[in-house]
C-alpha positions in Angstrom: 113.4 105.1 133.9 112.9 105.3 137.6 113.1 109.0 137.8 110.1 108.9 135.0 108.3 106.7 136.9 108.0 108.6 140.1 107.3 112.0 138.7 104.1 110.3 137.0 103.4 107.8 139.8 103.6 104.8 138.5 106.1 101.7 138.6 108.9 101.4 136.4 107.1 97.8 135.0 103.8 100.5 133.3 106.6 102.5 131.9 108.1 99.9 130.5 105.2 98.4 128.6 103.9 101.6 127.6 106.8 102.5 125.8 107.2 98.8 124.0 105.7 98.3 120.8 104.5 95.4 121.3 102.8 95.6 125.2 101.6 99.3 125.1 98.4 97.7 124.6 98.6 96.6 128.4 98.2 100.3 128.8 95.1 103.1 129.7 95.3 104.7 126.8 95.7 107.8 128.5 97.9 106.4 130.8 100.1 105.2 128.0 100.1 108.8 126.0 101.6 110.5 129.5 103.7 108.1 129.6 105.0 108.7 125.9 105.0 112.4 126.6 106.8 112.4 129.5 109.4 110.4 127.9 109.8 112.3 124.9 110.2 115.5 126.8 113.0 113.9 128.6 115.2 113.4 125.6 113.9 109.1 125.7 115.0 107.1 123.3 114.5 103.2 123.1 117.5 100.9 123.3 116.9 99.6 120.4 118.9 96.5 120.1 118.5 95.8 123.6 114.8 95.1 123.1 115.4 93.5 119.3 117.5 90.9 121.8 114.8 90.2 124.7 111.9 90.1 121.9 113.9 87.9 119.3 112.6 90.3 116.7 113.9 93.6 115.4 110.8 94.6 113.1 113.2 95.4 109.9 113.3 93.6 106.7 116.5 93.8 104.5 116.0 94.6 100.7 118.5 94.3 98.2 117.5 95.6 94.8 120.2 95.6 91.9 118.9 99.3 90.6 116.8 102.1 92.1 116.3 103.7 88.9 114.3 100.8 87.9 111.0 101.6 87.8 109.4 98.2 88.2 112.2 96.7 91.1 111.2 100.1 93.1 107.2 99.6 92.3 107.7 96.0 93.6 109.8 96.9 96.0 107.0 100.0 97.3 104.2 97.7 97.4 105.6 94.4 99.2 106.3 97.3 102.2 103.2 98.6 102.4 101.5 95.0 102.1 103.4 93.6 105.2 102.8 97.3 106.9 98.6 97.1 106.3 97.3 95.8 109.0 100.4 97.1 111.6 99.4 99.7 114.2 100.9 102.6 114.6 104.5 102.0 116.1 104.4 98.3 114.9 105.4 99.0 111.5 108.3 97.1 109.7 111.2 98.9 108.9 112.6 98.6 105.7 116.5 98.2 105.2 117.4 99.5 101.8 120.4 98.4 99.9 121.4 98.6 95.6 123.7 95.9 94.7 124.1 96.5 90.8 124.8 93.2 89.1 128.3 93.0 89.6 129.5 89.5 91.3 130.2 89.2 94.9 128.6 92.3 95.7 125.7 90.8 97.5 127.5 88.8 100.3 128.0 92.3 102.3 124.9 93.5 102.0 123.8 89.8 103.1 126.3 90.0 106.3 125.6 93.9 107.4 121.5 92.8 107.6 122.3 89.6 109.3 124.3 91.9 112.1 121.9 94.2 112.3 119.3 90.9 113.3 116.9 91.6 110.3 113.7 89.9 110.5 113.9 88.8 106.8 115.7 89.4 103.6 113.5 90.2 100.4 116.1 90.0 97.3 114.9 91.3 93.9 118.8 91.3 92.4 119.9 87.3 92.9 122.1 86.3 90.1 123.3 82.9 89.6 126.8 83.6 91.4 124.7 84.6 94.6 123.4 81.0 95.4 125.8 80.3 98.2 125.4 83.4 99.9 121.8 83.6 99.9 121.6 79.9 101.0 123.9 80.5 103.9 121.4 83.8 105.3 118.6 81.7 104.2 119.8 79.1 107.4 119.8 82.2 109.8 116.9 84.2 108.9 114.0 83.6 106.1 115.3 84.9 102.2 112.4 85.5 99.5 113.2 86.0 96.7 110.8 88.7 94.3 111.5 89.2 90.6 114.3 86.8 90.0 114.8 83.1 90.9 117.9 81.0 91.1 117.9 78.0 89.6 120.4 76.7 91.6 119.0 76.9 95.2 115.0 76.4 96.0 114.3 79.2 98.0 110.5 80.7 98.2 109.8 83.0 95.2 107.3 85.4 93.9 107.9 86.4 90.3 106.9 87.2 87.0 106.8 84.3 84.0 108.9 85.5 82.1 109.6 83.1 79.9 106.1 83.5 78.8 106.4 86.9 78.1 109.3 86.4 75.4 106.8 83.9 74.0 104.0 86.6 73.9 106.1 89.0 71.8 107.5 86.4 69.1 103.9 85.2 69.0 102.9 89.4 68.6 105.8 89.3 65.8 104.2 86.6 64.2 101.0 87.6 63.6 102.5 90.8 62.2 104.4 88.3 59.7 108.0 89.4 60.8 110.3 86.7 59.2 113.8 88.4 60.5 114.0 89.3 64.3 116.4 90.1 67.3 116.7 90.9 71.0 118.3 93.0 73.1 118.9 90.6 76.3 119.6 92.1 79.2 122.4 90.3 81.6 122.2 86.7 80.9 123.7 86.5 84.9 119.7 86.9 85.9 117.1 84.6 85.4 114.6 87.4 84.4 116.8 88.2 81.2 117.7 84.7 80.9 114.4 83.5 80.6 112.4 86.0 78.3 114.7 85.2 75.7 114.3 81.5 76.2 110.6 81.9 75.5 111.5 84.6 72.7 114.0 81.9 71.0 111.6 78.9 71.2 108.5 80.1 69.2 111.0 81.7 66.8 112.6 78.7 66.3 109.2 76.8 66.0 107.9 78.9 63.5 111.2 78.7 61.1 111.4 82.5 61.9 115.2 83.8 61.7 116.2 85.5 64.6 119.4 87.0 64.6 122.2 86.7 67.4 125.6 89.2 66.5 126.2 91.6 69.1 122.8 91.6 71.0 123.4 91.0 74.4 123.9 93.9 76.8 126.2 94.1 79.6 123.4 96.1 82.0 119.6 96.9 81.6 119.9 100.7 80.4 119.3 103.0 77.5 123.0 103.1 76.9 123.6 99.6 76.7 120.5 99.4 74.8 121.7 102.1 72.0 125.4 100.3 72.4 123.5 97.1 71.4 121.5 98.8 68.7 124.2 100.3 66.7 125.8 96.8 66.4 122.2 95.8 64.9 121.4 98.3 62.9 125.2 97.9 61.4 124.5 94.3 59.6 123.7 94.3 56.2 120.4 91.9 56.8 118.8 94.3 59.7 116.2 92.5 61.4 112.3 93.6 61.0 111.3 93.6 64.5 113.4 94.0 68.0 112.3 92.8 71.0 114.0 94.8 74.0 114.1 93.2 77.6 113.4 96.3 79.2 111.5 99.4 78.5 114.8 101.1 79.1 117.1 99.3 76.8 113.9 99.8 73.8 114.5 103.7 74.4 118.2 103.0 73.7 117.4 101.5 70.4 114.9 104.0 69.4 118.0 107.0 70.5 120.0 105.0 67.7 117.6 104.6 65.3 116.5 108.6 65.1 120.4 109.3 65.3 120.2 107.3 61.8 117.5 108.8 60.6 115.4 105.9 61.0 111.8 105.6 63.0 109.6 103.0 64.7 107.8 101.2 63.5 107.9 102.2 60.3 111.4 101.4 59.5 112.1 98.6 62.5 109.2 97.9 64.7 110.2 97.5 68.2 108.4 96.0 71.7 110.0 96.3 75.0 108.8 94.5 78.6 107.4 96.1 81.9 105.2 98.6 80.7 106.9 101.6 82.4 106.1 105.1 82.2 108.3 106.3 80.0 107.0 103.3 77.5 103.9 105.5 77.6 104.7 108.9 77.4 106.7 108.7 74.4 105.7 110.7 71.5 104.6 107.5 69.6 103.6 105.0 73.0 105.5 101.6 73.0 104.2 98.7 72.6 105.2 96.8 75.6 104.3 93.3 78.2 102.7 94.5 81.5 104.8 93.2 84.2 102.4 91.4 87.2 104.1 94.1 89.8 100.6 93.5 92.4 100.5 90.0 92.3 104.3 89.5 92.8 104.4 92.0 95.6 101.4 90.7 97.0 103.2 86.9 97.2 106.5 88.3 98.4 104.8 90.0 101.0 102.7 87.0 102.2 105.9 85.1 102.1 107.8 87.0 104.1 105.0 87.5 107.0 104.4 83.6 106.9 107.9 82.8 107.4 108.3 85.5 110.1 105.6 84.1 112.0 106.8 80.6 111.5 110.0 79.5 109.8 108.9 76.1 109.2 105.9 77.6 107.2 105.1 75.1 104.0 105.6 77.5 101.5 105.2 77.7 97.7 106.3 80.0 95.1 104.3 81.3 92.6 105.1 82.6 88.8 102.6 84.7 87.4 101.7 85.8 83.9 102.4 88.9 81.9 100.4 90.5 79.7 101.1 92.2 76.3 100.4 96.0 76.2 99.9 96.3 72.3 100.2 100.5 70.9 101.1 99.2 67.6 105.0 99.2 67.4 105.3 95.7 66.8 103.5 96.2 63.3 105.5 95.5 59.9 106.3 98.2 57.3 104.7 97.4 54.3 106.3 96.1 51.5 
């Protein structure tokens, strides 16, 4: 750095702030851009965690997301980054850390550990499970833990998500007013909240109405097509098949619909079906889906505004929010007719 500084002609204190992120300000602008020249011509690169030390702040964020091929989790995911990026100058941005931590248990505590090392700013988690309460609470004493898309029950820790517990209501209700008497779901892991909790809301107005809803076989071990057609054969085996399905994820649906044109059989007219997160495959099908709109903005949009309060101040009074879905109806929750 001294060398730098005398073949511009400044002291090694200008050269310093002009290549900080957060005191190039301080800087002539055109001061500041020889400065940066210079120094990249020279092969400079910033010490990194040296300066994450004498700031106290690293400018990442840690995300764990349980699937990347989950079109919702990677839309939330998208938008909470470039929510807490909007108003960053150039330079200033925050650096997402990325990690996929499938459902599986235990697998979250590493990911938890390798951000804490790295001195993350915050962790965002859109994959907590039930079995990840300890580990989450433990981070959550070192550096602030959001959670976006699923809650724990266990352990109050600031959320953003989706009611989704209202959703499962909004498709019995939808199955309902269709006059669907014999139902089912496909439930996704009953480990997370999100799965958990639209078929709480499913089972209750069911139950209310004195509308059967069967139960064999109809719970899937992850939230894909291939569990979902795994699921769906076990259905479509009983003798009493159900008139209507409601699948927890757009994903698992197209599994049932796979099975049911390997049989021979099509939606709605021989099982109507709706699934949940209005994805785009839910839309380009050759007959759209019937689906509920997941709230991606709003979510993202609280996560985010979480996770900048807390940065700025940990003992920030926080609230978490739940917000509602909507049903996206294209007519495959309809009944055949008699």
């Amino acid at each position: 750095m001294r060398a730098l500084a005398d073949s511009i002609g400044v002291d090694r204190a200008t050269i310093s702030r002009a290549l900080s992120t957060d005191k190039a300000h301080l800087v002539a602008p055109a001061t500041r851009d020889l400065i940066r020249a210079a120094a990249a011509a020279a092969g400079y690169r910033a010490d990194l965690m040296a300066a994450t030390l004498r700031r106290g702040r690293s400018d990442t964020v840690g995300i764990l997301v349980s699937d990347m091929m989950n079109e919702v989790l990677v839309r939330v995911m998208r938008e909470i980054v470039t929510d807490l990026n909007r108003d960053q100058t150039r330079g200033q941005e925050l650096t997402p850390l990325i990690a996929e931590t499938g459902d599986g248990s235990g697998h979250i505590g590493h990911f938890l550990r390798t951000f804490l090392s790295r001195r993350v700013d915050a962790i965002i988690c859109l994959s907590a499970t039930e079995d990840d309460a300890e580990a989450l609470q433990a981070a959550a004493r070192e550096v602030p833990v959001v959670l976006a898309v699923r809650s724990i029950s266990a352990i109050d820790l600031p959320s953003a998500t989706c009611d989704d517990g209202a959703g499962g209501a909004l498709v019995a209700r939808h199955f309902l007013a269709h006059h669907h008497r014999v139902v089912c779901q496909i439930q996704g892991p009953q480990t997370a909240t999100t799965f958990r909790n639209r078929a709480a809301g499913f089972s209750v107005v069911c139950r209310e109405a004195g509308v059967r809803e069967l139960s064999i076989g109809t719970s899937a071990r992850a939230a894909i097509s291939s569990e979902g057609r795994a699921v769906a054969e076990a259905i479509l085996a009983t003798p009493d098949r159900p008139t209507a399905v409601f699948a927890h994820n757009d994903s698992m649906a197209l599994g049932f619909i796979e099975a049911m044109r390997h049989q021979g059989l099509a939606y709605p007219d021989d099982i109507a079906i709706v699934g949940f997160n209005n994805t785009e495959l839910s839309r380009v099908l050759a007959r759209p889906m019937s689906t509920v709109e997941y709230p991606v903005a709003k979510v993202s949009g609280h996560a985010a505004d979480l996770v900048r309060a807390l940065i700025k101040n940990r003992e920030f009074s926080w609230e978490s929010k739940s917000f509602d879905p909507q049903l996206v109806d294209r007519g495959t929750g309809v009944k055949r007719p008699a």
